[in-house]
N, CA, C and O atoms as a Tinker XYZ file with bonds, in Angstrom:
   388  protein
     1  N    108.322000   79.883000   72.580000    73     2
     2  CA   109.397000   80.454000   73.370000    64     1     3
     3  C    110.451000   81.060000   72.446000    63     2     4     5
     4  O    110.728000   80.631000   71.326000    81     3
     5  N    110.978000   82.066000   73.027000    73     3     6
     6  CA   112.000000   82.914000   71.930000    64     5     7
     7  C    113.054000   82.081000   72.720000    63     6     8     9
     8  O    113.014000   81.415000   73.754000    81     7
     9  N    114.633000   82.594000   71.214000    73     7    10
    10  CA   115.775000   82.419000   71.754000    64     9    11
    11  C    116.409000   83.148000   72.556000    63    10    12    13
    12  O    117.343000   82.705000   73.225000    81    11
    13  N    115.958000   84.514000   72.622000    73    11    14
    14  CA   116.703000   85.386000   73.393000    64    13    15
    15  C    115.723000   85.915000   74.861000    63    14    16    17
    16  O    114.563000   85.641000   75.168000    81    15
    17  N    116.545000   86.592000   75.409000    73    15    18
    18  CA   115.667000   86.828000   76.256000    64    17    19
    19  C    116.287000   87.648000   77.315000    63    18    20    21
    20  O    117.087000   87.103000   78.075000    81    19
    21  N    115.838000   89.624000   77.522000    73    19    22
    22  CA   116.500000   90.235000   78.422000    64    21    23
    23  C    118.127000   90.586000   77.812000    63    22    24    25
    24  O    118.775000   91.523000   78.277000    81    23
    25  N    118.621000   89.756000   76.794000    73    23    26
    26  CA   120.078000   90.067000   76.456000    64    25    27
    27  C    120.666000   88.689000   77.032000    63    26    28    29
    28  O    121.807000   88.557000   77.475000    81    27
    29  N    119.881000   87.884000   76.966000    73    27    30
    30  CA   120.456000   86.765000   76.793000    64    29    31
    31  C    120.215000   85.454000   76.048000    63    30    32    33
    32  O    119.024000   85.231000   75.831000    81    31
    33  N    121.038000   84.581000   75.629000    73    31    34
    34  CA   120.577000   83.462000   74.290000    64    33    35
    35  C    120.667000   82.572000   75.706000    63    34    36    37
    36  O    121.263000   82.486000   76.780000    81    35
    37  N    119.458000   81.884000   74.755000    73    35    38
    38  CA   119.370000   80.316000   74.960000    64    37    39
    39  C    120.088000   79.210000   74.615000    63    38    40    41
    40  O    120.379000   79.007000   73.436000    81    39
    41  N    120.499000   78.267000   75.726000    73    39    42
    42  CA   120.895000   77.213000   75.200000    64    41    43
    43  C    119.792000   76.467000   75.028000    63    42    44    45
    44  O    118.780000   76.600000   75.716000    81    43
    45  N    120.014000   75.102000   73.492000    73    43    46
    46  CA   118.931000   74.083000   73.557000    64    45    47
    47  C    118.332000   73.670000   74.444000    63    46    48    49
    48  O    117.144000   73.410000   74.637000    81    47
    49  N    119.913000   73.568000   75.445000    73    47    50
    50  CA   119.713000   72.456000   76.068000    64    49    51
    51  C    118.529000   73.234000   77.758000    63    50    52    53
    52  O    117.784000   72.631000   78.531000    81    51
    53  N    118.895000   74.664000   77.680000    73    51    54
    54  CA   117.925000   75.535000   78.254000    64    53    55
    55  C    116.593000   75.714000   78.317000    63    54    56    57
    56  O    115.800000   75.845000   79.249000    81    55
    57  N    116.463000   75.687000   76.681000    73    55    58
    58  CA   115.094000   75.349000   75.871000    64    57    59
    59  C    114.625000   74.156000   76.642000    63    58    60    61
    60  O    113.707000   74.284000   77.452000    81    59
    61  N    115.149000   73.117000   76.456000    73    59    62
    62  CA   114.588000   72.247000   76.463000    64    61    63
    63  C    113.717000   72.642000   78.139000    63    62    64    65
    64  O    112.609000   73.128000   78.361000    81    63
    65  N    114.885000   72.139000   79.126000    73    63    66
    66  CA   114.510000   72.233000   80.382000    64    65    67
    67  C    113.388000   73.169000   80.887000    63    66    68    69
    68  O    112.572000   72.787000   81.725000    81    67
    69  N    113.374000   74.440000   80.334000    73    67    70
    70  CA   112.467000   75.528000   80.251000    64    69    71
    71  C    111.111000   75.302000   80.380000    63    70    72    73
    72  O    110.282000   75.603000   81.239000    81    71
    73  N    111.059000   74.494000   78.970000    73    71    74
    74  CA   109.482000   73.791000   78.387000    64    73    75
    75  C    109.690000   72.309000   79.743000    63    74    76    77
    76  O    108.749000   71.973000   80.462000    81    75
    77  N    110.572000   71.890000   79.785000    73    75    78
    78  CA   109.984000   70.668000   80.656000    64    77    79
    79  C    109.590000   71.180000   82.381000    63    78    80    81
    80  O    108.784000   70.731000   83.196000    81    79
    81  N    110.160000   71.835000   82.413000    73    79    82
    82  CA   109.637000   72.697000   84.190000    64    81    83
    83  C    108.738000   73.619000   84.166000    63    82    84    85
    84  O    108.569000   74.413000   85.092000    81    83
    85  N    108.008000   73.598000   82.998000    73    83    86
    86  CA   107.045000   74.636000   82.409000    64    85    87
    87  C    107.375000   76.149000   83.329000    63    86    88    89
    88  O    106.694000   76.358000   84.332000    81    87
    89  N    108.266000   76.984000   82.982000    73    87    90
    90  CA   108.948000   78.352000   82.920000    64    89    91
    91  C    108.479000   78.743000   82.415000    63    90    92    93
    92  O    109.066000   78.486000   81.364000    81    91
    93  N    107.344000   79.571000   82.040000    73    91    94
    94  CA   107.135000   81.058000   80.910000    64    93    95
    95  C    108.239000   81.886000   80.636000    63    94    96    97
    96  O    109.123000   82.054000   81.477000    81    95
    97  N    108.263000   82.516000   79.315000    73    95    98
    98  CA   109.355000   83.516000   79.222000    64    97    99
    99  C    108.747000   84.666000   80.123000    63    98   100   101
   100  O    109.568000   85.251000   80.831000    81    99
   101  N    107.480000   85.060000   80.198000    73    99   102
   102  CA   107.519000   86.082000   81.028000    64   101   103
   103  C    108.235000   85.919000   82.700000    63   102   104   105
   104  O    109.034000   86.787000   83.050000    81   103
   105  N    107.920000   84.875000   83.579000    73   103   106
   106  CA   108.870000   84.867000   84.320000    64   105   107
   107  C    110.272000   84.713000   84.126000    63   106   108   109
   108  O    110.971000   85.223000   85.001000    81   107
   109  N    110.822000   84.160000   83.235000    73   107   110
   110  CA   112.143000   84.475000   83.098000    64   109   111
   111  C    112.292000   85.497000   82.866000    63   110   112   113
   112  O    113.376000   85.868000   83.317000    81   111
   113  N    111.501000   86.647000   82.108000    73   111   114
   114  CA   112.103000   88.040000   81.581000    64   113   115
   115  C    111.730000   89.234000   83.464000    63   114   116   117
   116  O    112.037000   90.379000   83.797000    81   115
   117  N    111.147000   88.365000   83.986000    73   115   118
   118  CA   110.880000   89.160000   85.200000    64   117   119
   119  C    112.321000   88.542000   86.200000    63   118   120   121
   120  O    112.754000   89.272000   87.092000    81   119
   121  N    112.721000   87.689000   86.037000    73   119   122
   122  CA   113.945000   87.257000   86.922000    64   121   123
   123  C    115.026000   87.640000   86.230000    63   122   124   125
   124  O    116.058000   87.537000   86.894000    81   123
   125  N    115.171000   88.045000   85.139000    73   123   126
   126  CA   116.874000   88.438000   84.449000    64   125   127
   127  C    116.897000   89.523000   83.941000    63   126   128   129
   128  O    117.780000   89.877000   83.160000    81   127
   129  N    115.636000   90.446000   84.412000    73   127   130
   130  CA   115.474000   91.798000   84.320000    64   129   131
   131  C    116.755000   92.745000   84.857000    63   130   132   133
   132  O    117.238000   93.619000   84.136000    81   131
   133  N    117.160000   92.511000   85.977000    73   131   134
   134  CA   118.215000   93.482000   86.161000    64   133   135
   135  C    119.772000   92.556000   86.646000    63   134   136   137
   136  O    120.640000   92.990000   87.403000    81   135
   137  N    119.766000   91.541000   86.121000    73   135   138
   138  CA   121.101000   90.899000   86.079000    64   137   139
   139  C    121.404000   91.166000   84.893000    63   138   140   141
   140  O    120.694000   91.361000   83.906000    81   139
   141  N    123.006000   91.167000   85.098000    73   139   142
   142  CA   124.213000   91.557000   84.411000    64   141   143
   143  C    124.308000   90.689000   82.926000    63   142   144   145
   144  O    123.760000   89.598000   83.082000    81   143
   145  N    124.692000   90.811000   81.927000    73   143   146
   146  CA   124.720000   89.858000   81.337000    64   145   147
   147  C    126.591000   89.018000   80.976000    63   146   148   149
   148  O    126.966000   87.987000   80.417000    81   147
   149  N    127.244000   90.115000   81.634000    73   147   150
   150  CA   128.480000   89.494000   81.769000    64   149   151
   151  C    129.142000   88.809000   82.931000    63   150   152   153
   152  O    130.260000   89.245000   83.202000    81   151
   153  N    128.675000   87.805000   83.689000    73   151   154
   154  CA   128.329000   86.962000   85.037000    64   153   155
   155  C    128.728000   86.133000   83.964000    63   154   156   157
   156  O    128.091000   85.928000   82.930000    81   155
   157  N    130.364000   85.448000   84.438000    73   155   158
   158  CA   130.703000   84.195000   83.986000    64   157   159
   159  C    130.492000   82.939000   85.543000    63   158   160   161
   160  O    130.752000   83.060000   86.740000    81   159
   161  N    129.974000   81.947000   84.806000    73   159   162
   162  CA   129.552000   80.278000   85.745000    64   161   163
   163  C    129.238000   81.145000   86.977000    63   162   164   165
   164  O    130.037000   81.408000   87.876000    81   163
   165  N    127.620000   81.658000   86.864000    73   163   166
   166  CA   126.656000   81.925000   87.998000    64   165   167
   167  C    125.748000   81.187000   87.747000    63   166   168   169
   168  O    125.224000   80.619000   86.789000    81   167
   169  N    125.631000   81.331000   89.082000    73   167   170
   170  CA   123.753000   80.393000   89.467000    64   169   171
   171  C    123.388000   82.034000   90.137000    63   170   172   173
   172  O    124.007000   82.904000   90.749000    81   171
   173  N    121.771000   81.793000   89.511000    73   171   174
   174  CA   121.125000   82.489000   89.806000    64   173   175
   175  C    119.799000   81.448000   90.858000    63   174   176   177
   176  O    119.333000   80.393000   90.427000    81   175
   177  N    119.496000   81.919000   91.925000    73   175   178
   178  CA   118.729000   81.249000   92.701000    64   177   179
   179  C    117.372000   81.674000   92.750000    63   178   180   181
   180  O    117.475000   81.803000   93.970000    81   179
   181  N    116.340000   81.968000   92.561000    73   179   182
   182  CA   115.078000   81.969000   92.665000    64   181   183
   183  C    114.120000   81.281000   93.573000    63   182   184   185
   184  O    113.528000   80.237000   93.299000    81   183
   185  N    113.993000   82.151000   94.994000    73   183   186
   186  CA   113.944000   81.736000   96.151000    64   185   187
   187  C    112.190000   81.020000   96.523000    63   186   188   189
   188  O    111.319000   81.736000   96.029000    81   187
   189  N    111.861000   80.285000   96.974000    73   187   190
   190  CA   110.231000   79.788000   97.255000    64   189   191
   191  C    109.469000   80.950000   97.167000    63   190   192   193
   192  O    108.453000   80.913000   96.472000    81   191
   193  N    109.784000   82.001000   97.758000    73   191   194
   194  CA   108.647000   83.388000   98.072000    64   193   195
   195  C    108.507000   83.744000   96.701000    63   194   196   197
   196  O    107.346000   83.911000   96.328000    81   195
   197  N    109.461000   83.909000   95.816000    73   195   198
   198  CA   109.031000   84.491000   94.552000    64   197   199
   199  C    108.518000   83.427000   93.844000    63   198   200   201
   200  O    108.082000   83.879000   92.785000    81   199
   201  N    108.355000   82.240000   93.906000    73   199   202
   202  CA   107.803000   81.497000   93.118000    64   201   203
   203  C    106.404000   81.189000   93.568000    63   202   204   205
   204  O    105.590000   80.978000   92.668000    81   203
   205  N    105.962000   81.124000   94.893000    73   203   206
   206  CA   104.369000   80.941000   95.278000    64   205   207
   207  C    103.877000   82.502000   95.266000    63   206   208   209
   208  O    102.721000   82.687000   95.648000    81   207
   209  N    104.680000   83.701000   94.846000    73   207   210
   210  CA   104.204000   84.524000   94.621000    64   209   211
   211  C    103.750000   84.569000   93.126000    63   210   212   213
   212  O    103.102000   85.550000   92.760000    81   211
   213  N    103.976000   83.803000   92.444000    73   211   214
   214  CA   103.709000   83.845000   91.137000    64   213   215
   215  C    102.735000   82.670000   90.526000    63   214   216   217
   216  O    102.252000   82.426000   89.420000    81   215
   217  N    102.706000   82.098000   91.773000    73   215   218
   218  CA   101.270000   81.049000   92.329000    64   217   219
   219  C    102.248000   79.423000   91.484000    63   218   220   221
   220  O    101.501000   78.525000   91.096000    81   219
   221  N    103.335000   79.276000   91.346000    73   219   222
   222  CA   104.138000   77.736000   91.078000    64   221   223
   223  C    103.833000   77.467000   92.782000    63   222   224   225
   224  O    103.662000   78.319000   93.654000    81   223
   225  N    103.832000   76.843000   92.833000    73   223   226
   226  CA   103.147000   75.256000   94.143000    64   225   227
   227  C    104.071000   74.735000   93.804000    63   226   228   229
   228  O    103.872000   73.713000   93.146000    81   227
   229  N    105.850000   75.232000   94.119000    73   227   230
   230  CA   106.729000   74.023000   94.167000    64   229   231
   231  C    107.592000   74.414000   95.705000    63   230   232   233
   232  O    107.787000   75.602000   95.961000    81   231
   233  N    108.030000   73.426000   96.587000    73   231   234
   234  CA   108.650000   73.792000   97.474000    64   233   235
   235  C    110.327000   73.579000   97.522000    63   234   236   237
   236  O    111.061000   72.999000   98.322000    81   235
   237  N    110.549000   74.257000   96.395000    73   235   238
   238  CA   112.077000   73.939000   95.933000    64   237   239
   239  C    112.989000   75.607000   95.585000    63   238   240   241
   240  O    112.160000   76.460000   95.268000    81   239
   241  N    113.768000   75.900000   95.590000    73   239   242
   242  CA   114.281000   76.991000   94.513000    64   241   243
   243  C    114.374000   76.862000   93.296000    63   242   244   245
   244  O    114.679000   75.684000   93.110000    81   243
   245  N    114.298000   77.340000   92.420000    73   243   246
   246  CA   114.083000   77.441000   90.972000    64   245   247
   247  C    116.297000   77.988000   90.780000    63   246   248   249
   248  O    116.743000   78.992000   91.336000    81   247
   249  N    116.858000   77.381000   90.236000    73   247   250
   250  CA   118.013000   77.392000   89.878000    64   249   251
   251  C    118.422000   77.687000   88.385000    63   250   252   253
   252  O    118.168000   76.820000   87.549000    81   251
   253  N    119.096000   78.963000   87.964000    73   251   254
   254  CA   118.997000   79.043000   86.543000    64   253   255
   255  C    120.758000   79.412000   86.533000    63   254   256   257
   256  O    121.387000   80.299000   87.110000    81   255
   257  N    121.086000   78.594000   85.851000    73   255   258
   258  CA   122.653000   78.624000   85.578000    64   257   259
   259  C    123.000000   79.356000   84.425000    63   258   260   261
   260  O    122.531000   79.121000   83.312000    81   259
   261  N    123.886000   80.316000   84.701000    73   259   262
   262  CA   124.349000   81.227000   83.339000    64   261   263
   263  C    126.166000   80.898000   83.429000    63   262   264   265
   264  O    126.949000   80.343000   84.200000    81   263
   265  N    126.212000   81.843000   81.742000    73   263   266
   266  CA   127.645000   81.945000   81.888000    64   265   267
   267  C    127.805000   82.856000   80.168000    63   266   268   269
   268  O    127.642000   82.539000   78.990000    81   267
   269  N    128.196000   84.054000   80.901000    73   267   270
   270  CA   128.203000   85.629000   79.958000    64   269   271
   271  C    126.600000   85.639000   79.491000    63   270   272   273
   272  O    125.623000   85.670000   80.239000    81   271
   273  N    126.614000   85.615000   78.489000    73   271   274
   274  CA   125.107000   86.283000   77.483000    64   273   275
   275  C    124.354000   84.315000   77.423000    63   274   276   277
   276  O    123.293000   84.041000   76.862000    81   275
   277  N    124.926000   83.654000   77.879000    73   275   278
   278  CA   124.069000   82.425000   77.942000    64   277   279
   279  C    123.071000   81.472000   79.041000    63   278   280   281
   280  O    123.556000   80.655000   79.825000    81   279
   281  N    122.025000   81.677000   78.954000    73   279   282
   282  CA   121.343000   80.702000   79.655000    64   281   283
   283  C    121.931000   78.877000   79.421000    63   282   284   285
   284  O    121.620000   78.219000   78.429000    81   283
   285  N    122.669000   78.423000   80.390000    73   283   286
   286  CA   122.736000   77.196000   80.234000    64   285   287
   287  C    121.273000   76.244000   80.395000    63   286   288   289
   288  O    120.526000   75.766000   79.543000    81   287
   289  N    121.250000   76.217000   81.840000    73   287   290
   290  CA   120.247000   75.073000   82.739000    64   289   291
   291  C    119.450000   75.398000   83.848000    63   290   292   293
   292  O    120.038000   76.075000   84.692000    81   291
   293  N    118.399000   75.141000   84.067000    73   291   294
   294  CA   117.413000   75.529000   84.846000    64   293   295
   295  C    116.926000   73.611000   85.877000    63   294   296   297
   296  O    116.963000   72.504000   85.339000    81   295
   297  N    116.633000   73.835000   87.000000    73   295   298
   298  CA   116.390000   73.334000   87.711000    64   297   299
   299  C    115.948000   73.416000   88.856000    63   298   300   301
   300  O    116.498000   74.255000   89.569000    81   299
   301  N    114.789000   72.581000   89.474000    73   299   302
   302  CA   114.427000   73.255000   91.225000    64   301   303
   303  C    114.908000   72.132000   92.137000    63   302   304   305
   304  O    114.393000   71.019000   92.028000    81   303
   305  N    115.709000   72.328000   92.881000    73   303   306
   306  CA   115.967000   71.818000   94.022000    64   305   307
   307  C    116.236000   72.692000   95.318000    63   306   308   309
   308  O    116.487000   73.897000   95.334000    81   307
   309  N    116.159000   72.065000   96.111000    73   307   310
   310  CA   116.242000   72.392000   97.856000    64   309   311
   311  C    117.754000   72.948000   97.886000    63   310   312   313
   312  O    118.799000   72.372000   97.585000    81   311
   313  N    117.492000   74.450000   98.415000    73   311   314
   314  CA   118.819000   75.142000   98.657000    64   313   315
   315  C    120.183000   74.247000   99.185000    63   314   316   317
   316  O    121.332000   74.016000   98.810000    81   315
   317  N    119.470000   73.981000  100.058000    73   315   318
   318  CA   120.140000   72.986000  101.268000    64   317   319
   319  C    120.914000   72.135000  101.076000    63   318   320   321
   320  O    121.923000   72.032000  101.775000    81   319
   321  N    120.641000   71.320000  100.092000    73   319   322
   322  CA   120.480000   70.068000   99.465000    64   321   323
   323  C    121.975000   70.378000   98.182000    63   322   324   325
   324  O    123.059000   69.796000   98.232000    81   323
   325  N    121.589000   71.362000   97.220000    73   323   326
   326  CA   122.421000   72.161000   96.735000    64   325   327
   327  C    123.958000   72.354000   96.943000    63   326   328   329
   328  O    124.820000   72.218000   96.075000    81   327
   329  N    124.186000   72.776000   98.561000    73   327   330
   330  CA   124.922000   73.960000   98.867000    64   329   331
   331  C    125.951000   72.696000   99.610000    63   330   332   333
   332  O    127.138000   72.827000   99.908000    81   331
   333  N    125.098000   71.483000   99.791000    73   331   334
   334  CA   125.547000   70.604000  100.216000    64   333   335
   335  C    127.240000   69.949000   99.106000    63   334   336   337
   336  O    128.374000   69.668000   99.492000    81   335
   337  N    126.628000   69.941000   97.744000    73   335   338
   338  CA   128.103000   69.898000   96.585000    64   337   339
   339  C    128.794000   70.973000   96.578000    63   338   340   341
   340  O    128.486000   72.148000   96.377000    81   339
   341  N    130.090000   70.283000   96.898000    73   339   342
   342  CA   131.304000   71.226000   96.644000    64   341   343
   343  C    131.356000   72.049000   94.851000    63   342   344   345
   344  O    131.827000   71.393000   93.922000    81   343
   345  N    130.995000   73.014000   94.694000    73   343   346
   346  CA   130.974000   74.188000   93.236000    64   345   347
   347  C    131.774000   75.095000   93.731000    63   346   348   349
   348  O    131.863000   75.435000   94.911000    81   347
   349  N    132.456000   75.554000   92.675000    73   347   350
   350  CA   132.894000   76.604000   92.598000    64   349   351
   351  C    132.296000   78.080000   91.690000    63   350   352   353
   352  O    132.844000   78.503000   90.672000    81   351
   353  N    131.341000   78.561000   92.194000    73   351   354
   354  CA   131.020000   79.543000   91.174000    64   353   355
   355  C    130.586000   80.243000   91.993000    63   354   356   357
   356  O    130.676000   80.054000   93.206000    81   355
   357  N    129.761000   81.649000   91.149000    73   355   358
   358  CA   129.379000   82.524000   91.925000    64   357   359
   359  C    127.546000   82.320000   92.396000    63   358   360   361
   360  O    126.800000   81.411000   92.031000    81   359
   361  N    127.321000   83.119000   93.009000    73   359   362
   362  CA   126.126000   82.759000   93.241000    64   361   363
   363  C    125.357000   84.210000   93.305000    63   362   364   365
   364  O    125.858000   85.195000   93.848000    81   363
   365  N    123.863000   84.201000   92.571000    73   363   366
   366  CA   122.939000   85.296000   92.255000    64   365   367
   367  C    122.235000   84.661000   93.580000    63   366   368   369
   368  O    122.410000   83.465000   93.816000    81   367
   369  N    121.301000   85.603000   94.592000    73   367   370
   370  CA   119.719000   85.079000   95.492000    64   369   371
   371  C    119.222000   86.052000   95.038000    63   370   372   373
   372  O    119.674000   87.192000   94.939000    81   371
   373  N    117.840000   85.445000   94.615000    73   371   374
   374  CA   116.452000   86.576000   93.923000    64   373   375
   375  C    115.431000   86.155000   94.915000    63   374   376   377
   376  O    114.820000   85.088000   94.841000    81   375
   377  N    115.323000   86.768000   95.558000    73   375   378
   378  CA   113.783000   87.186000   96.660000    64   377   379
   379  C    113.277000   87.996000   96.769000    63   378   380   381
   380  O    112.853000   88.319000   97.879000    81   379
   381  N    113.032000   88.853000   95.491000    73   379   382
   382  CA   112.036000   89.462000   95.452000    64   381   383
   383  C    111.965000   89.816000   93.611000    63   382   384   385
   384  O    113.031000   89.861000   92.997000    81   383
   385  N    110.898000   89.999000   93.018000    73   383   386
   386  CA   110.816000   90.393000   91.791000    64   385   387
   387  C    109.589000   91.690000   91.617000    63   386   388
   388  O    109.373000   92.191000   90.513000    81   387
């Protein structure tokens, strides 16, 4: 896995999560293809359709947290479930790639 990616760095701690939710960089470079890279404390959401389109068998959203040129954290949980904690940030929805 590279550090960069699309115009954006990795955090370790990104890395790490990346390799543990097994993410390819090619799907990441297909989801941060046309986002901004100056998006301070966004979530980017990555909706079920694009992910069983890419044949992942997970029934969750794929959640990738940025902030400017950095990938923080990646995670899948239930929108729902989510939207349920009070955050303050902005929010990316990707349904379609």
């Amino acid at each position: 896995m590279k550090n960069r990616i699309e115009g954006f760095c990795k955090s370790d701690h990104f890395s790490y999560r990346q390799w543990d939710r097994k993410i390819s960089d090619n799907l990441l470079s297909k989801i941060l293809k046309d986002i901004e890279t100056n998006n301070c404390n966004t979530l980017l959401i990555v909706s079920r359709k694009v992910l069983k389109k890419i044949n992942k068998n997970i029934n969750e959203e794929l959640f990738i947290k940025i902030d400017n040129k950095t990938l923080i954290t990646c995670f899948y949980c239930q929108f729902q479930e989510y939207l349920a904690t009070k955050r303050i940030q902005q929010y990316i929805i990707i349904d379609k790639i």
